[in-house]
C-alpha positions as CSV (number, residue, x, y, z in Angstrom):
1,X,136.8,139.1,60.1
2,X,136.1,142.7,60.1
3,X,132.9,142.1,58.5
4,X,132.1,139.6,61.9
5,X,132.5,141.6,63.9
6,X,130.7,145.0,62.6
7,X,127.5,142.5,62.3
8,X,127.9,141.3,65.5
9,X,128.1,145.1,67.1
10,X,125.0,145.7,64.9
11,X,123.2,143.0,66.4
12,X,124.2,143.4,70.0
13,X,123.0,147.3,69.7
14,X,119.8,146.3,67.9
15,X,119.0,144.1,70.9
16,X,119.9,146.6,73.6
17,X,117.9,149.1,71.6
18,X,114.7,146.4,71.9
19,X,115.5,145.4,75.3
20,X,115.1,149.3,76.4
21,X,112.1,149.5,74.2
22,X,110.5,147.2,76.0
23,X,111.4,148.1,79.3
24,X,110.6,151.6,79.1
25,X,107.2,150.1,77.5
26,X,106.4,148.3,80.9
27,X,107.2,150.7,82.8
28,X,105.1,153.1,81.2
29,X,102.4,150.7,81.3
30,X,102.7,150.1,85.1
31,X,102.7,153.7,85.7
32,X,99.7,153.9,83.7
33,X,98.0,151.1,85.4
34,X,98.9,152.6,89.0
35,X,97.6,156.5,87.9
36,X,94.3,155.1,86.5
37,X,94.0,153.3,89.8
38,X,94.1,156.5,91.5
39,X,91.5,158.2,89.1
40,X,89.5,155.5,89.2
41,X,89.5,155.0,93.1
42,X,89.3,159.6,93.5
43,X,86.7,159.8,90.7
44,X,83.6,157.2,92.2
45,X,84.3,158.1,95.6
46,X,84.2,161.7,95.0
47,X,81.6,162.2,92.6
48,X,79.5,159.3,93.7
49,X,79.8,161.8,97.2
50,X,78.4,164.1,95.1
51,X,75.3,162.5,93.5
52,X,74.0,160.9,97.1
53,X,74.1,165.0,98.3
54,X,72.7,166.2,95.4
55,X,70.3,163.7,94.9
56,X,68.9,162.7,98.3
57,X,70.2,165.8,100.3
58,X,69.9,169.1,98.1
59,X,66.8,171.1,97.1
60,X,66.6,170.8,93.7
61,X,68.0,174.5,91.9
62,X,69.7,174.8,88.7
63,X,73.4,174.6,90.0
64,X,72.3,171.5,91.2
65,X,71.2,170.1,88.2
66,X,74.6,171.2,86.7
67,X,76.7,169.5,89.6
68,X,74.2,166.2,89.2
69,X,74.9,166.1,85.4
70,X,78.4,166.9,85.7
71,X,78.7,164.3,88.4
72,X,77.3,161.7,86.8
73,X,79.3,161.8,83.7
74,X,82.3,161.9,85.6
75,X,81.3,159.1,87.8
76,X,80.2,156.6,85.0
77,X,83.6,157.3,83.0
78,X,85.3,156.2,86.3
79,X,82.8,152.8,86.3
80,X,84.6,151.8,82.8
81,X,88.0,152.5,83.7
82,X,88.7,149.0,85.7
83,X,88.2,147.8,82.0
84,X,91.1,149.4,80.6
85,X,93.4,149.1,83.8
86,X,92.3,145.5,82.7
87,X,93.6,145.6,79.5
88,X,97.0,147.0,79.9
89,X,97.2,144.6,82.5
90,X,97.1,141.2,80.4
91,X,99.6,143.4,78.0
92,X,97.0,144.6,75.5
93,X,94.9,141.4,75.7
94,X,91.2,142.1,75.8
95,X,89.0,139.6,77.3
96,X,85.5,141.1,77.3
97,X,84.4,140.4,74.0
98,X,83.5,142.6,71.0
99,X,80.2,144.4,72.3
100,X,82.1,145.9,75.7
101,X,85.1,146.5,73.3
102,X,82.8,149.0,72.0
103,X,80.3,150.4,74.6
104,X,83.4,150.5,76.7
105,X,84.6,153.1,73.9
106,X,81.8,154.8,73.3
107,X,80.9,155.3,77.1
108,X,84.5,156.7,77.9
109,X,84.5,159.3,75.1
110,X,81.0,159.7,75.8
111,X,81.1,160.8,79.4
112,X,84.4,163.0,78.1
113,X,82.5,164.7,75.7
114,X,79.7,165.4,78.4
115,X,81.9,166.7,81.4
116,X,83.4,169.3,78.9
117,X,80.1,170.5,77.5
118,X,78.8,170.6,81.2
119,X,81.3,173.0,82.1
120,X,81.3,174.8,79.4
121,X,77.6,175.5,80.1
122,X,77.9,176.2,84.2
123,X,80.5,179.1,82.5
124,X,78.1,180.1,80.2
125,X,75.4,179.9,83.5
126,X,77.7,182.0,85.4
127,X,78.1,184.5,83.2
128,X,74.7,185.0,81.8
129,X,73.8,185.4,86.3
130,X,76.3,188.3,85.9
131,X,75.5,190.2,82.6
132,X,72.2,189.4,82.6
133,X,70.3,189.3,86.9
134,X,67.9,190.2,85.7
135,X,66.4,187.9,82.7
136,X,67.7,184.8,85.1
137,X,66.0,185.9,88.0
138,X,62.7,184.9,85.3
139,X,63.7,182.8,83.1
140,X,66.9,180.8,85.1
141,X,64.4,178.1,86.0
142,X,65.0,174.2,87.0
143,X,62.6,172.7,84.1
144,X,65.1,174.9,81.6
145,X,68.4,173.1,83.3
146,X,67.0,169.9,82.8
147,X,66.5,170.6,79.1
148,X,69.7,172.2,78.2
149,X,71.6,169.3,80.3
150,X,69.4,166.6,77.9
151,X,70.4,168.5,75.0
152,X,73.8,168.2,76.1
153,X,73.7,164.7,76.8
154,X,72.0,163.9,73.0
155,X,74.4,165.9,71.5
156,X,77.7,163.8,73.3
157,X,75.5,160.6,72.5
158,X,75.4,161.6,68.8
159,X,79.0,163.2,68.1
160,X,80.4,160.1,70.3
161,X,78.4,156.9,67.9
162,X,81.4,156.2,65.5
163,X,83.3,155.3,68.8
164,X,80.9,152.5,69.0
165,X,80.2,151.5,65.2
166,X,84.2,151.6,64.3
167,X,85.4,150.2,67.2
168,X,86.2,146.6,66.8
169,X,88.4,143.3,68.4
170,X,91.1,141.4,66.3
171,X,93.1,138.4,66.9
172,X,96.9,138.6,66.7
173,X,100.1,136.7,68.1
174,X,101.8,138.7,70.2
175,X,105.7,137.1,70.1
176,X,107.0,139.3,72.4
177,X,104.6,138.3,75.4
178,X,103.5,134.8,74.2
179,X,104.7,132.5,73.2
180,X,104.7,131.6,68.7
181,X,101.6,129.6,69.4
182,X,99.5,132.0,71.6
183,X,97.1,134.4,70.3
184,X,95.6,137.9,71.6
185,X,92.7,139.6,71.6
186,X,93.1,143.2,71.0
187,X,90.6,146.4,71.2
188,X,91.2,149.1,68.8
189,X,89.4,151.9,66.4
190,X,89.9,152.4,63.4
191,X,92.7,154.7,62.2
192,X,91.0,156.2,59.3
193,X,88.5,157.3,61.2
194,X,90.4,158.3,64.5
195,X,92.4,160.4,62.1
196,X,89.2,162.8,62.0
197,X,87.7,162.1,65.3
198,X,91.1,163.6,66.8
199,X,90.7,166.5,65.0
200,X,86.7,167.5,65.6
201,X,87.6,166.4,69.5
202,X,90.3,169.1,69.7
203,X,87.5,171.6,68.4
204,X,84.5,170.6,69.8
205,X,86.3,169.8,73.0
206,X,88.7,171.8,73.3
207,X,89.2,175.1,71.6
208,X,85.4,176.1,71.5
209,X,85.1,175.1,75.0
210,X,88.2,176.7,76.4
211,X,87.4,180.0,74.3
212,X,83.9,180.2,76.3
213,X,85.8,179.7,79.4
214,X,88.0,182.0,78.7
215,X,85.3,184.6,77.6
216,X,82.7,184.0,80.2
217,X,85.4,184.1,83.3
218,X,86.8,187.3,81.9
219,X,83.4,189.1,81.9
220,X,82.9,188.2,85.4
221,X,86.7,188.8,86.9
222,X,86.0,192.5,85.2
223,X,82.6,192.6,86.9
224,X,83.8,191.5,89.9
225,X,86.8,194.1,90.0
226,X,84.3,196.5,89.7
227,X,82.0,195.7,92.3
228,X,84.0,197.6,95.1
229,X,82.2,195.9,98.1
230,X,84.3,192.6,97.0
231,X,87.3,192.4,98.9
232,X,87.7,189.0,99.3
233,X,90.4,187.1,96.5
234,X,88.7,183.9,96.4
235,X,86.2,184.7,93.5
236,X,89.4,185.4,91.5
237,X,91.8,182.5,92.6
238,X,88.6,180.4,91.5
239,X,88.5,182.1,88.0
240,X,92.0,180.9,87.5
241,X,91.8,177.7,89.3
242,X,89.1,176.9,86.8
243,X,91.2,178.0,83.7
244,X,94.4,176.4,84.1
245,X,92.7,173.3,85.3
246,X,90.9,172.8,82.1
247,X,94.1,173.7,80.1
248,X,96.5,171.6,81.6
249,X,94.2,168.8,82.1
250,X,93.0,169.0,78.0
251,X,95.3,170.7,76.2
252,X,98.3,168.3,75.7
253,X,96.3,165.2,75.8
254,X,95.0,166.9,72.2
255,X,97.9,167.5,71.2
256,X,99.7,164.2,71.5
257,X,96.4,162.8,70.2
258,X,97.1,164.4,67.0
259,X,100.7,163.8,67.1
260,X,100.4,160.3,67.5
261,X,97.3,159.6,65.1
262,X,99.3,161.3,62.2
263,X,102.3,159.5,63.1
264,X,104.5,162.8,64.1
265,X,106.2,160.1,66.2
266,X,109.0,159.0,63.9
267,X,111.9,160.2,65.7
268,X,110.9,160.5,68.8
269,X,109.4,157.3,70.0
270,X,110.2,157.6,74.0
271,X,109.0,161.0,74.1
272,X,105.9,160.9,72.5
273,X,104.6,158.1,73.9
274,X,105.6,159.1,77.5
275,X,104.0,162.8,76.6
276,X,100.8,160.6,76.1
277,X,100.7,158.9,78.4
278,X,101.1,161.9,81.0
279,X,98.9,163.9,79.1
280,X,96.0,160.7,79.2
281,X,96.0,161.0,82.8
282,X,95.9,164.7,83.2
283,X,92.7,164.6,80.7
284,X,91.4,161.5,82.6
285,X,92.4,162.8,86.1
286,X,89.8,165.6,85.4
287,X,87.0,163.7,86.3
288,X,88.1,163.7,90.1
289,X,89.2,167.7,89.5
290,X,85.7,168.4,88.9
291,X,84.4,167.6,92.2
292,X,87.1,169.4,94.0
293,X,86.7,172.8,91.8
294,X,83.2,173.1,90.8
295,X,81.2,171.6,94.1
296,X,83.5,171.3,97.0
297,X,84.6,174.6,96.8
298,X,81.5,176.4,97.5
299,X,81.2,177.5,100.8
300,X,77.6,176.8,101.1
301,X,78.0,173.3,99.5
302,X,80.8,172.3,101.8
303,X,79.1,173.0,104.8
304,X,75.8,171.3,103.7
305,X,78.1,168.1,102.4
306,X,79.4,168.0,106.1
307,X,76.2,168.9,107.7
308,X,74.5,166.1,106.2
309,X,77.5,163.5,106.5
310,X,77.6,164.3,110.3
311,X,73.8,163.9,110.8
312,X,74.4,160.3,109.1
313,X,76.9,159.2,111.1
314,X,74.9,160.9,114.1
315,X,72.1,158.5,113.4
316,X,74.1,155.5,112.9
317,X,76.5,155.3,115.9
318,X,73.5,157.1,118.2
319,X,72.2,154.5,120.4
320,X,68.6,153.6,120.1
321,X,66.8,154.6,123.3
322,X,64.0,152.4,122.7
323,X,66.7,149.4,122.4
324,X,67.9,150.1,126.0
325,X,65.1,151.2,127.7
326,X,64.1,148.7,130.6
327,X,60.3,149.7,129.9
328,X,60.0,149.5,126.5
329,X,57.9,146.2,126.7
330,X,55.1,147.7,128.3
331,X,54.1,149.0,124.8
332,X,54.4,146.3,123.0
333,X,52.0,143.5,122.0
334,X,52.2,140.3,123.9
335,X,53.1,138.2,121.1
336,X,56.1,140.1,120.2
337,X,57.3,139.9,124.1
338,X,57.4,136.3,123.5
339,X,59.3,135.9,121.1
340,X,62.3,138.2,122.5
């Protein structure tokens, strides 16, 4: 009797134990769903913004080849985030077939890889404006931007390819969702090679990049510090706004990357899976960050951005005089009088 009832207990704490699983799953997932929303929504408006200025508005200089590059990779990683909103929301179901399983992949990681390199490099740009005025003055020209942000774009392409060769779909029944006969389609890489891809992302992505910050924003606070006709504390609260940004957005979302692609996860299920999911939409919220730190917050840019947005709106609520001018037929042809 004894014996009943123990298994019983076991049983009835198994399925509460389940039942929270799964709850706490949705709920994350929801959450996820709603935050990559957000980013999705920030990140094209913001940085499409961004690429009409640059584009059609700007005179073309080096910083704006930075902000164009650094725009666009942000903006195109937003374009193929619908597709995974998607995909958590038919509960890990992917309906797009094998080919976007993969570009959808590659381009994510892709555009990652590129943002980071492209900030990396406007540090770099900053710094060499600073240490070295001179040799930029001859040499800092927009035919050498353009290069170095194509370099930086074959080098993402090629470090970002096994994304799209090892990224596959597979059919599974899914018994907690469907029902016994029911089948899903799920996206996935593969683990073996995710296993080293975490590992070269945290380097190449992370710790080379963020030392460089770190470096090149040092040399400049210290020049700046001695430059005694600067009085004003933005330059600095910039400097540190651009640090911790790139920390907190990067740093644990390669962490729990790791953690969870060598399967530190054993005890601690709830936590490491709500770590990384927090942590995948601080890395992913940096793509509407960007905007905001690197293009927004110069002074100059800002009050070209509203310039030209209030010259637009100018010209499209300003009434046409021609339109309500009582004379205006005079000068037209005769055959289009007629037909008004």
């Amino acid at each position: 009797m004894s014996g009943s009832m123990e298994t019983s207990d076991t049983t009835e704490e198994t399925y509460t134990d389940e039942e929270f699983d799964m709850r706490l799953s949705k709920i994350l997932d929801v959450s996820f769903m709603v935050g990559l929303s957000g980013i999705c929504f920030l990140g094209i408006t913001g940085n499409g913004l961004v690429i009409w200025f640059v584009a059609f508005k700007m005179k073309k200089t080096v910083n704006s080849v930075w902000f164009l590059s650094l725009a666009f990779a942000d903006f195109t990683f937003c374009l193929f985030l619908p597709l995974t909103i998607t995909y958590f929301a038919l509960d890990y179901h992917w309906p797009f077939g094998t080919f976007i399983c993969k570009l959808s992949q590659f381009a994510l990681f892709l555009n990652l890889s590129a943002s980071v390199l492209q900030l990396t490099v406007i540090s770099i740009d900053r710094w060499m404006s600073v240490v070295f005025p001179v040799w930029c003055r001859n040499h800092r020209t927009v035919r050498l931007a353009v290069k170095v942000v194509l370099a930086l774009w074959i080098i993402s392409f090629l470090s970002n390819v096994p994304y799209f060769i090892y990224t596959d779909t597979d059919t599974e029944t899914d018994t907690d969702t469907y029902s016994v006969n029911d089948t899903i389609v799920i996206c996935y890489s593969d683990r073996s090679m995710d296993s080293v891809q975490v590992i070269i992302r945290f380097i190449i992505l992370f710790i080379i990049p963020f030392t460089i910050i770190i470096f090149c924003y040092t040399v400049i606070f210290l020049r700046i510090q001695k430059n005694r006709r600067v009085t004003s504390t933005k330059p600095y609260k910039v400097i540190a706004a651009v640090i911790i940004s790139f920390f907190i957005c990067w740093f644990p979302y390669h962490v729990f990357s790791i953690m969870i692609s060598y399967k530190m996860i054993d005890d601690l299920w709830p936590e490491i899976f709500i770590g990384y999911f927090i942590s995948t939409l601080l890395a992913y919220s940096n793509s509407c960050v960007n905007p905001l730190l690197y293009v927004f917050i110069g002074q100059n840019f800002k009050q070209k951005f509203w310039s030209a947005i209030k010259s637009g709106f100018e010209r499209v609520f300003t009434e046409d005089t021609n339109l309500t001018d009582p004379n205006r037929h005079r000068f037209l042809p005769d055959h289009v009088i007629s037909q008004m």
